[in-house]
C-alpha positions as CSV (number, residue, x, y, z in Angstrom):
1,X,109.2,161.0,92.5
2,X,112.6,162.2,92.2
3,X,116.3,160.4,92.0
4,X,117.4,162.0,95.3
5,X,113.8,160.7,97.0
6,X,115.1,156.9,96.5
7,X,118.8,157.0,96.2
8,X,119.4,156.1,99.6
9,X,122.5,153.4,100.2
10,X,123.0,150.6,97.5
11,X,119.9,149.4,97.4
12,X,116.5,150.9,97.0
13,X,113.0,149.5,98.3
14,X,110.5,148.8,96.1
15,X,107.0,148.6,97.5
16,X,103.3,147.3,96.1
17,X,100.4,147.1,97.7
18,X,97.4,144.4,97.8
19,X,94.6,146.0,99.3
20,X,91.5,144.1,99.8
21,X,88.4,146.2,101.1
22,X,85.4,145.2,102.2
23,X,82.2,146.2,100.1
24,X,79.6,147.9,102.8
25,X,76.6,146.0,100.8
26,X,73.5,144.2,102.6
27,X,74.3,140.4,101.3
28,X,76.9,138.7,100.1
29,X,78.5,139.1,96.7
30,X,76.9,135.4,95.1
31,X,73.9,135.0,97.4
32,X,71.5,136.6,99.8
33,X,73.3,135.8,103.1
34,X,73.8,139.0,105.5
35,X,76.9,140.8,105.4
36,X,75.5,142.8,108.9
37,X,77.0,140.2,111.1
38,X,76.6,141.4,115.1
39,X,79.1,138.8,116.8
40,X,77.4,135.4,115.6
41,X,78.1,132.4,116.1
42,X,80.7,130.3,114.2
43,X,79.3,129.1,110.6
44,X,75.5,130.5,111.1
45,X,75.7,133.3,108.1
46,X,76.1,131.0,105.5
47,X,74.2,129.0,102.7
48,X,74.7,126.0,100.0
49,X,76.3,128.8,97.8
50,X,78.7,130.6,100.0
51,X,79.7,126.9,101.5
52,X,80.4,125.8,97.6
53,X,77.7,123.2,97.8
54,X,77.5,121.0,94.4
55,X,74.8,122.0,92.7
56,X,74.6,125.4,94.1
57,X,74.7,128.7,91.7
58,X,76.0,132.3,92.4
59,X,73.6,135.2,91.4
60,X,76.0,138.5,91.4
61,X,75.4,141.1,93.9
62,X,74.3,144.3,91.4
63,X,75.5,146.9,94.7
64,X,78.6,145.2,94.6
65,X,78.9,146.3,91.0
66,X,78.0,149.8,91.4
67,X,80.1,150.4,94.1
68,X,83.1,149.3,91.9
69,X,82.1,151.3,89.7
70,X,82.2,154.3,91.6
71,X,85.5,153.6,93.1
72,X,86.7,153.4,89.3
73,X,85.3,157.0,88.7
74,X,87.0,158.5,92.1
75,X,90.8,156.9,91.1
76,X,90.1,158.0,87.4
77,X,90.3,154.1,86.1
78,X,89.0,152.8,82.1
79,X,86.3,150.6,83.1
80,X,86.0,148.4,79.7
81,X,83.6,147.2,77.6
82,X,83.4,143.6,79.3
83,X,84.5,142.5,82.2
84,X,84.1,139.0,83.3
85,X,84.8,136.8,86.4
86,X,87.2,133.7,87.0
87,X,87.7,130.6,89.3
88,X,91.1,131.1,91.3
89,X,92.2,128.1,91.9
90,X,93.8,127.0,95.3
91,X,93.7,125.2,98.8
92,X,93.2,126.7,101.7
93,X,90.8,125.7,104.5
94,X,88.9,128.7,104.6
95,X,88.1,128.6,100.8
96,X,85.3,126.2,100.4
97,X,84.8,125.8,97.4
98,X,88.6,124.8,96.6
99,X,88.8,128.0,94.1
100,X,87.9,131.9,94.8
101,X,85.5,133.9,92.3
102,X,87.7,137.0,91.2
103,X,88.5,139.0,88.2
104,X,91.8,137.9,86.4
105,X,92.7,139.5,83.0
106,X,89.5,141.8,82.2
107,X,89.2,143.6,85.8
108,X,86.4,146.2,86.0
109,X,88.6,148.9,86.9
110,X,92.0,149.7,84.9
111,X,95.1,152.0,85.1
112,X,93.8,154.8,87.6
113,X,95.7,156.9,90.0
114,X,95.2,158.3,93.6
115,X,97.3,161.8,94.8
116,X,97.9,161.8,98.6
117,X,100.1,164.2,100.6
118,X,103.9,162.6,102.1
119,X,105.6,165.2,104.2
120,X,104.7,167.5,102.7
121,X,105.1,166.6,99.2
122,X,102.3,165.4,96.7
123,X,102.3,162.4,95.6
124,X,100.3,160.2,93.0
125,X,100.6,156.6,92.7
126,X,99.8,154.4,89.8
127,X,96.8,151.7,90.3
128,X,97.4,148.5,88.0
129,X,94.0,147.4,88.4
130,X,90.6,147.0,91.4
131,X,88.6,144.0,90.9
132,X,85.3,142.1,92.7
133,X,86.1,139.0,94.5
134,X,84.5,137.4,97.1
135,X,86.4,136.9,100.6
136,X,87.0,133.4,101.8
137,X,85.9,132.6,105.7
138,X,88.6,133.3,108.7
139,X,90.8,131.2,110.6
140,X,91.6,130.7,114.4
141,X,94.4,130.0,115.1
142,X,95.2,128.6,119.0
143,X,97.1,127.4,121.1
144,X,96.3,125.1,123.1
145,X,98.3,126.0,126.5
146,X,96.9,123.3,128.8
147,X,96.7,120.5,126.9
148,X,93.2,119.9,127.5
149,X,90.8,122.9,126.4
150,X,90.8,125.5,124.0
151,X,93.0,128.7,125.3
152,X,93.8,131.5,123.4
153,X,94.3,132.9,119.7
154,X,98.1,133.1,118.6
155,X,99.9,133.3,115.0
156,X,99.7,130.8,113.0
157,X,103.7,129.7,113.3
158,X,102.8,128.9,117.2
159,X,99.3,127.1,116.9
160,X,98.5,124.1,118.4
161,X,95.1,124.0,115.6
162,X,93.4,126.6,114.1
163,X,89.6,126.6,113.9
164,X,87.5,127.6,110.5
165,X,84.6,129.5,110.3
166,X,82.6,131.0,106.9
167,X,80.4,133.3,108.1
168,X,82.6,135.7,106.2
169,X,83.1,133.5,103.2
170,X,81.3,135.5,100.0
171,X,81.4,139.2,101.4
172,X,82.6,141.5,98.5
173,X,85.8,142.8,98.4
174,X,87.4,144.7,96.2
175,X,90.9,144.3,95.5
176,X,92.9,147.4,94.8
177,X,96.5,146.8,93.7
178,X,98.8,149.7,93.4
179,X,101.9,149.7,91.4
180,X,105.2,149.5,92.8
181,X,105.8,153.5,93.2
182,X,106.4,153.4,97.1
183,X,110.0,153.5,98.6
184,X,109.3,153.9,101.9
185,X,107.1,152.5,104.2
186,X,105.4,155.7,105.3
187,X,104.6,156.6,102.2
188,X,102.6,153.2,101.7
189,X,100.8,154.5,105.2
190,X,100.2,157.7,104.1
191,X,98.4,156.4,100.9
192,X,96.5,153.6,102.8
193,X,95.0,156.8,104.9
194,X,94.1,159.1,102.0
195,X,92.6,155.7,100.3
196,X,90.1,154.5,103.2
197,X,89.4,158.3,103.5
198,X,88.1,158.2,99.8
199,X,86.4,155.1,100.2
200,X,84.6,156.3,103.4
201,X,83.7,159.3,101.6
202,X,82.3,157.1,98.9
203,X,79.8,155.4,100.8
204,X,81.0,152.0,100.1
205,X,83.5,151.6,103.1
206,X,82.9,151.5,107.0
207,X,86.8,151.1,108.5
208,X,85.4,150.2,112.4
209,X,84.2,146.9,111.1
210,X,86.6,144.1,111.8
211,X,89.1,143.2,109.2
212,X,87.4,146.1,106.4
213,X,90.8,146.7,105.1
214,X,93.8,144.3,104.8
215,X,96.9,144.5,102.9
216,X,99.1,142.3,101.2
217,X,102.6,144.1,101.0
218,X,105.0,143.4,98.0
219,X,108.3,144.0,98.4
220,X,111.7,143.8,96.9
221,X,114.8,145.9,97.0
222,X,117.0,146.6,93.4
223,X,120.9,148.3,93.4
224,X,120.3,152.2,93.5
225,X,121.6,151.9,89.9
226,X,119.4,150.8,88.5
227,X,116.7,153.5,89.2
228,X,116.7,156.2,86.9
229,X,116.9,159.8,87.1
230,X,113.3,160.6,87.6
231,X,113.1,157.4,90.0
232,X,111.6,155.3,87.9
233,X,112.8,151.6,87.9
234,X,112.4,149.3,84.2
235,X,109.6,146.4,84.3
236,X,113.1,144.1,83.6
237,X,114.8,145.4,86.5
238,X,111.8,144.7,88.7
239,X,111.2,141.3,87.4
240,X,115.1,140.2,88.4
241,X,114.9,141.6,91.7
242,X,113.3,138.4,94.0
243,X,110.3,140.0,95.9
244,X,108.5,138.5,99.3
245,X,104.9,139.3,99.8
246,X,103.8,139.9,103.2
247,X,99.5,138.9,103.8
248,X,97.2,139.7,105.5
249,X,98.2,142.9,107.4
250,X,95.1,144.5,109.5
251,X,96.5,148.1,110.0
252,X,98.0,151.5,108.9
253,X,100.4,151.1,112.0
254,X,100.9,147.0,110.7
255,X,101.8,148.0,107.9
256,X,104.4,150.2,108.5
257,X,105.9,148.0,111.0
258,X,105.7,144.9,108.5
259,X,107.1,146.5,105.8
260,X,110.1,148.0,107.8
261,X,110.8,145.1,109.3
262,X,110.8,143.1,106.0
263,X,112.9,146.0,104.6
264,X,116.0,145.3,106.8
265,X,115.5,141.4,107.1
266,X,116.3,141.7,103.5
267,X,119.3,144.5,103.5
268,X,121.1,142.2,106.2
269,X,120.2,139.1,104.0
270,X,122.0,141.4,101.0
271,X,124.6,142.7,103.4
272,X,125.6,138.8,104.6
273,X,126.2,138.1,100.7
274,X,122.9,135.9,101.1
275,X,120.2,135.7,98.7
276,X,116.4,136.9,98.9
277,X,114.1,133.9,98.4
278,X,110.4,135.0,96.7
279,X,108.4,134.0,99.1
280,X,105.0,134.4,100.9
281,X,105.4,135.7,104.8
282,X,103.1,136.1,107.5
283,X,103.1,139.1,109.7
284,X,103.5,138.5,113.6
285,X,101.8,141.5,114.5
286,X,102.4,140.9,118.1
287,X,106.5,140.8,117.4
288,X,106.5,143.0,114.5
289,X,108.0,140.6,112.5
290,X,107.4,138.6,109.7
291,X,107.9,134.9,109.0
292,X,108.0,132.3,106.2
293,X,105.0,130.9,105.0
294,X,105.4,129.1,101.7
295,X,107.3,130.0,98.6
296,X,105.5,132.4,96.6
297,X,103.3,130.9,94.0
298,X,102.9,132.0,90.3
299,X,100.1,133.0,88.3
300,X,100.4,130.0,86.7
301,X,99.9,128.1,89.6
302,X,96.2,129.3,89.9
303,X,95.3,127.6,87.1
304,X,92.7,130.7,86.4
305,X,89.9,129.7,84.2
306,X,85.9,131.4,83.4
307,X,83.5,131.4,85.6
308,X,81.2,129.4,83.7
309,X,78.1,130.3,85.8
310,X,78.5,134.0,85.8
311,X,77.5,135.7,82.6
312,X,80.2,138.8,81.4
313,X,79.3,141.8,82.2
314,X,78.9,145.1,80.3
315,X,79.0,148.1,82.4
316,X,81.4,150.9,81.1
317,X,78.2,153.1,80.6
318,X,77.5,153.1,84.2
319,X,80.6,155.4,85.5
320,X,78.3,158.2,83.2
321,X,75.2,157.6,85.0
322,X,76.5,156.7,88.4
323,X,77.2,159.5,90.5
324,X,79.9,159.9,93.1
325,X,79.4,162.1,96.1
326,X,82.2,165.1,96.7
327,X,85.4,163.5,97.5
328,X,87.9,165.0,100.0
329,X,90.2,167.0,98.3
330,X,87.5,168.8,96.3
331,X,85.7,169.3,99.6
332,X,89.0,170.4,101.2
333,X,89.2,173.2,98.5
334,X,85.6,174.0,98.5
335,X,85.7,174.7,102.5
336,X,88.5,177.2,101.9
337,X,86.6,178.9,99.3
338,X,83.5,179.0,100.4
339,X,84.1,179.7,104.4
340,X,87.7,181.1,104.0
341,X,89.2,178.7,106.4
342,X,92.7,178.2,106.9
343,X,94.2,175.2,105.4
344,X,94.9,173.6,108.8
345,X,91.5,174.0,109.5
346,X,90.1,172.7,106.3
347,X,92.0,169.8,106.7
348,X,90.8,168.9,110.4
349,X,86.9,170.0,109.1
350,X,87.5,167.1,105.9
351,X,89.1,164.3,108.0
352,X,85.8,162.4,107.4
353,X,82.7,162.6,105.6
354,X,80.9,162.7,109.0
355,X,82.9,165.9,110.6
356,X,82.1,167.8,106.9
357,X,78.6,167.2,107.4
358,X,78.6,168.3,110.9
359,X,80.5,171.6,110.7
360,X,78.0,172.4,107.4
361,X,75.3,171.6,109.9
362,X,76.9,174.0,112.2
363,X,78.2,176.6,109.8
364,X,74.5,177.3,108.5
365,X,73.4,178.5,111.8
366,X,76.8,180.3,112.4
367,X,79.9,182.3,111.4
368,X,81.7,179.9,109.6
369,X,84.7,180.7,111.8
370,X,82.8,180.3,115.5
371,X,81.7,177.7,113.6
372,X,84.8,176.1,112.8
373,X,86.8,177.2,116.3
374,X,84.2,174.8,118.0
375,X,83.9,171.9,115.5
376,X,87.6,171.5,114.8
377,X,89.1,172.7,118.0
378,X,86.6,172.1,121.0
379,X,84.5,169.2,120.0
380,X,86.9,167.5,118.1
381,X,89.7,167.9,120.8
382,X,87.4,166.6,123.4
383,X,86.7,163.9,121.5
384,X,89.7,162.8,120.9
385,X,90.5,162.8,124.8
386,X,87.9,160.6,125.2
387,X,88.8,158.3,122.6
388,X,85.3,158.9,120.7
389,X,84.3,159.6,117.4
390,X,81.6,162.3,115.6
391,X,79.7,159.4,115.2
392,X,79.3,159.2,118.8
393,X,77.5,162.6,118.9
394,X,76.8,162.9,115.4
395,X,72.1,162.7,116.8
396,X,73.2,165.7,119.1
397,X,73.6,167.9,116.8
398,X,70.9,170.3,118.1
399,X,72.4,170.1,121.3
400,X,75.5,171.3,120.4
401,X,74.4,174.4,118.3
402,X,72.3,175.0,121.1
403,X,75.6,175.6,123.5
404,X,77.2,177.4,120.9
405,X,73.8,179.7,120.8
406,X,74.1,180.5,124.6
407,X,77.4,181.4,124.3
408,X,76.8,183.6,121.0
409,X,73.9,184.9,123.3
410,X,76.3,185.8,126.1
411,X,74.1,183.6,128.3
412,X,77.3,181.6,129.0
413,X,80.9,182.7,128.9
414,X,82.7,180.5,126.3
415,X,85.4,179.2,129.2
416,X,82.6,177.4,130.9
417,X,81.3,176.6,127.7
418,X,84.0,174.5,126.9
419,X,86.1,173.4,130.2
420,X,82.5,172.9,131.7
421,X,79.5,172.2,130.0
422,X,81.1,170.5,127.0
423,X,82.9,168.0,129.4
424,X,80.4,166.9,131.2
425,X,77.7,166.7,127.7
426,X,80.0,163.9,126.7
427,X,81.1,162.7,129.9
428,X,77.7,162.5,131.6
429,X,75.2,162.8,128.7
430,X,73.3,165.8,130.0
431,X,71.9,168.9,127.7
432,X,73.4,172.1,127.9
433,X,70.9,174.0,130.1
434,X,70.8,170.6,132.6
435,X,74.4,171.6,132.9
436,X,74.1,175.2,133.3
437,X,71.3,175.2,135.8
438,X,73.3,171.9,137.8
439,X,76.9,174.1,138.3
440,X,75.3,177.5,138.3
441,X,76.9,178.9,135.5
442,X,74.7,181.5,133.9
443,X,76.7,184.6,132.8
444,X,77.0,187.1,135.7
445,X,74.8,190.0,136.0
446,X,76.4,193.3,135.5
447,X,75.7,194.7,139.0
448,X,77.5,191.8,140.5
449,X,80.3,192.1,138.2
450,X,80.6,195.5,139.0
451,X,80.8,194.8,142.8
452,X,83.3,191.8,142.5
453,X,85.4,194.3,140.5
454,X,85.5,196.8,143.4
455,X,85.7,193.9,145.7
456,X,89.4,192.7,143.7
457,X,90.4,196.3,143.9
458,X,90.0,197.1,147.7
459,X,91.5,193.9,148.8
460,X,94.2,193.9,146.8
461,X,96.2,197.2,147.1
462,X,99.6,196.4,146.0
463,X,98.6,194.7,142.7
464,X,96.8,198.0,142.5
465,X,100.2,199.5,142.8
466,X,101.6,197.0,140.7
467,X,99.1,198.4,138.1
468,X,99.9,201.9,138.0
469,X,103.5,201.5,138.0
470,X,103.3,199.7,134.7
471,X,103.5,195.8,135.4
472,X,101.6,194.0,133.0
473,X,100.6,191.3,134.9
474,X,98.6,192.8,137.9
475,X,95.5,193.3,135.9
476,X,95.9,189.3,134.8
477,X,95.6,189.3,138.7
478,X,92.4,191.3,138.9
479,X,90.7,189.7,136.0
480,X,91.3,186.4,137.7
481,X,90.5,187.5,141.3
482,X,86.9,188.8,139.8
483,X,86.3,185.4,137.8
484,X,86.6,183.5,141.0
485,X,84.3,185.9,143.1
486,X,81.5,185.3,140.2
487,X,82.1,181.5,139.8
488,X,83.5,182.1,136.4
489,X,80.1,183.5,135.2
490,X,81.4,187.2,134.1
491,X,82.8,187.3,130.5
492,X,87.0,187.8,131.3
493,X,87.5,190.8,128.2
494,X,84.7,192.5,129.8
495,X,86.2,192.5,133.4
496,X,89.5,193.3,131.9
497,X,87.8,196.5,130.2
498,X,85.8,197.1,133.4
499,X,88.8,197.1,135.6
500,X,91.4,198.7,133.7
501,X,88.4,201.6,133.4
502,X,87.7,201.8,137.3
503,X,91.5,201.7,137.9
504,X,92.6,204.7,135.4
505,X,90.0,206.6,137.2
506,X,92.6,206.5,140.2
C-alpha cells in the first residue's frame, strides 16, 4: 500500500473487517442438532444444549476443528500450542444462554495474511486472528401494518416486534477479523470475493446458503497526516481516532454500500466541526444507510471468562497432517501452465472450485483450448443469461462433451451448436441428439452444399459482380445465402472455400 493510494483529502478511511462464516459441518458446533436445515419451522432444530438449558453440557464439534484448521493453513496463520474457548458475556434475545462460546485471547488461528487482486494491483491484507464460535438464533423483525396480524419483515429501527427463533443458535462460525489495511470500500469487496472463493475451494463454505457470510464493518477516518509514507497508520493514531462498527451486513454489494455510506456520514460529521461518536450501527440495507444502534461496547464489557466445561485444546500438530485441497491462485497458475491458457481465461476457468473441475473433466477428452472456448465462453455465458450456475448442470457432464464431440466430429456445425442446441439443453432439458434430430440440424451433405452453392450463385448475379470487382463483402453474401438454403447445417469456412473456388473459376 502506498502514500499516494490513501492520501486522498484531509482525512483518510480506515477500514476492518468482522467476518463471521458459517462452518459447512453436519451438527452443530456443542451438540448433535442438524445444521442441514430445509425451511423448518420456527425453534424445531434445537436441543437442551443449543437452548442453554441448566444442566446441559457442550461436546465440541471435532469437523468444526479441522476445518479451522485448514483455513489457518490456506491464510498462512500460527496455530499455537493451546487454544481454549470462553463465555462472551452479553444480552441479546437471540443468545440463549445469556453468553456466546467463542475464542478470546488464545484464538486457534493467529497473524496470517490473504493476497487478492484491486484494480489491478496486488494486495495482501494482514489477519489479526479466526476463531470458532458458535452463532446465536435470528431475529424477525415486523411491522405490524394493520394493527391486527402479523405483516411483513422490516429493520429493526421500524418494527412494531421482532420474533426469535434458534434453530440457528450453535452452528459454527468462524470469525475471521482482518486488520485495518483497507481504505476504500472496494477494496474491502474485492477481498470479501477472493476470501469466500478460498473458503469455497476449501470445502468448508457453501455461499447459496442463507446468511453463510456476514460482516461486521469497522470504521474510522484519521487526518492524512498522520499516515506514513508507505501508508501505514501507528496503533496510537488508530486508537484516538473514534471508530463506528456497522453489523451484520449480508453482502459483497452491502458492504460496499454500507461502508460508503458510513464513510461520508462521518466526513460531513468532520466537515460540520461535529464529532464521531464510537458507536454500534445497523445497516438499512433497503435505504443503504446505516443507523444508531447502541454505543459501542468495550472488551471489558464482556466480562470474558473460561469455558469451564470445554477442555483446552492442543492441535498445532494438525495443520502438518491435515491436508488442504489446491487453492485458487495455485490453480490459476497451474491452468496456464499446464493447458497454456490465457490469463483471462484461466481466471474465468478458476472462478470456482466447481468450473475447475468441470473444464478438467472436459479438457481430458479435448484440446485444452476447444476445451476452454466452450467451458468459459459458451457454457458459462449461457449460464449466466439464465441466471444459473455450474452446479445446475454440473450431472450433465457427459452430455455436454457429447455436443462438443459432434461438433469435433463435424456432425454439427459449431453455430448450431451453440445458438441452438446449447439453448434449448438448458432451456428445455433435452440431450443433444433429441435436439438435433427435433430442429433437423445434422451437418449438410456435401452434394447439397454443392447445389445450394450453385443455387446462391445463379440467383444472385450482381453480388457475383460485386465479387469479381473486388468488394469484400459479396462473398459474406453468398456464404449467408447458402447457410439459409441448408438450414444452417453446412460448415460456413467450408462454403466460403467452396464458393470463392466455384467463383474464381469464372
Amino acid at each position: 500500500m502506498t502514500a499516494q493510494a490513501v492520501q486522498e483529502g484531509e482525512h483518510v478511511a480506515v477500514i476492518g473487517l468482522e467476518i463471521h462464516v458459517q462452518l459447512e459441518t453436519d451438527t452443530k458446533i456443542f451438540c448433535g442438532c442438524s445444521t442441514n436445515q430445509d425451511d423448518p419451522e420456527p425453534n424445531t432444530y434445537t436441543c437442551p444444549v443449543c437452548l442453554g438449558l441448566p444442566g446441559a453440557l457442550p461436546v465440541l464439534n471435532e469437523a468444526a476443528v479441522e476445518f479451522a484448521v485448514k483455513v489457518g493453513k490456506a491464510i498462512d496463520a500460527d496455530i499455537p500450542e493451546e487454544t481454549r474457548f470462553h463465555r462472551k458475556n452479553y444480552f441479546y434475545p437471540d443468545l440463549p444462554k445469556g453468553f456466546q462460546i467463542t475464542q478470546y485471547d488464545a484464538p486457534i488461528c493467529q497473524d496470517g495474511e490473504l493476497e487478492f487482486q484491486h484494480k489491478g494491483e496486488t494486495r495482501t491484507v494482514g489477519i489479526h486472528r479466526a476463531h470458532l464460535e458458535e452463532d446465536p438464533g435470528s431475529l424477525r423483525h415486523v411491522r405490524n401494518g394493520s394493527g391486527n396480524i402479523d405483516t411483513r419483515t422490516t429493520g429493526i429501527d421500524r418494527a412494531d416486534y421482532t420474533l426469535v427463533n434458534y434453530n440457528r443458535a450453535g452452528t459454527p462460525l468462524m470469525e475471521i477479523v482482518t486488520d485495518p489495511d483497507f481504505r476504500k470500500p472496494g477494496e474491502a469487496v474485492a477481498f470479501l470475493e477472493k476470501l469466500e472463493e478460498v473458503l469455497e475451494y476449501l470445502g468448508i463454505f457453501d455461499s447459496t446458503r442463507d446468511g453463510s457470510l456476514r460482516v461486521d464493518a469497522n470504521l474510522s477516518l484519521v487526518p492524512g497526516e498522520d499516515v506514513n509514507g508507505d501508508g501505514s497508520i501507528s496503533d496510537d493514531v488508530l486508537a484516538e481516532a473514534n471508530r463506528t462498527e456497522v453489523k451484520n451486513i449480508s453482502s459483497h454489494k452491502g458492504a460496499e454500500s454500507a461502508l460508503a455510506y458510513e464513510e461520508s456520514r462521518q466526513r460531513n460529521l468532520i466537515r460540520r466541526g461535529k464529532a464521531v461518536e464510537q458507536e454500534t450501527r445497523h445497516f438499512n440495507e433497503t435505504h443503504g444507510s446505516t443507523v444508531s444502534m447502541r454505543s459501542k461496547e468495550e472488551e471489558k464489557d464482556y466480562r470474558y471468562f473460561a469455558e469451564a466445561d470445554l477442555p483446552p485444546l492442543q492441535v498445532s500438530d494438525w495443520k502438518e497432517r491435515l491436508e488442504i485441497p489446491e487453492l485458487p491462485d495455485a490453480r490459476r497458475e497451474r491452468f496456464r501452465d499446464e493447458y497454456d491458457l490465457s490469463k483471462e481465461a484461466a481466471s474465468k476457468l478458476t472462478s470456482s472450485k466447481q468450473v475447475a473441475d468441470f473444464y478438467e473433466e472436459v479438457a481430458e477428452e479435448f484440446d485444452p483450448d476447444l476445451a476452454a472456448a466452450w467451458v468459459a465462453d459458451s457454457l458459462l455465458g449461457e449460464l449466466n443469461y439464465r441466471d444459473m450456475e455450474i452446479t445446475d448442470v454440473e450431472e450433465r457432464l457427459g452430455e455436454f462433451k457429447t455436443l462438443i464431440r459432434l461438433v469435433a466430429e463435424d456432425e454439427i456445425t459449431a453455430k448450431n451448436a451453440e445458438e441452438t442446441v446449447l439453448r434449448e439443453m438448458l432451456d428445455e432439458g433435452d440431450d443433444p441428439e433429441t435436439v438435433i434430430d427435433r430442429e433437423g440440424l445434422g451437418k449438410a451433405d456435401s452434394g447439397e452444399v454443392e447445389q445450394a452453392v450453385e443455387e446462391a450463385i445463379e440467383e444472385n448475379p450482381d453480388t457475383v459482380e460485386d465479387y469479381h470487382a473486388g468488394e469484400g463483402g459479396a462473398i459474406n453474401f453468398l456464404v449467408g445465402q447458402v447457410m439459409q438454403k441448408t438450414g444452417g447445417s453446412a460448415d460456413p469456412g467450408s462454403v466460403n472455400g467452396m464458393l470463392r473456388e466455384r467463383l474464381d473459376e469464372e
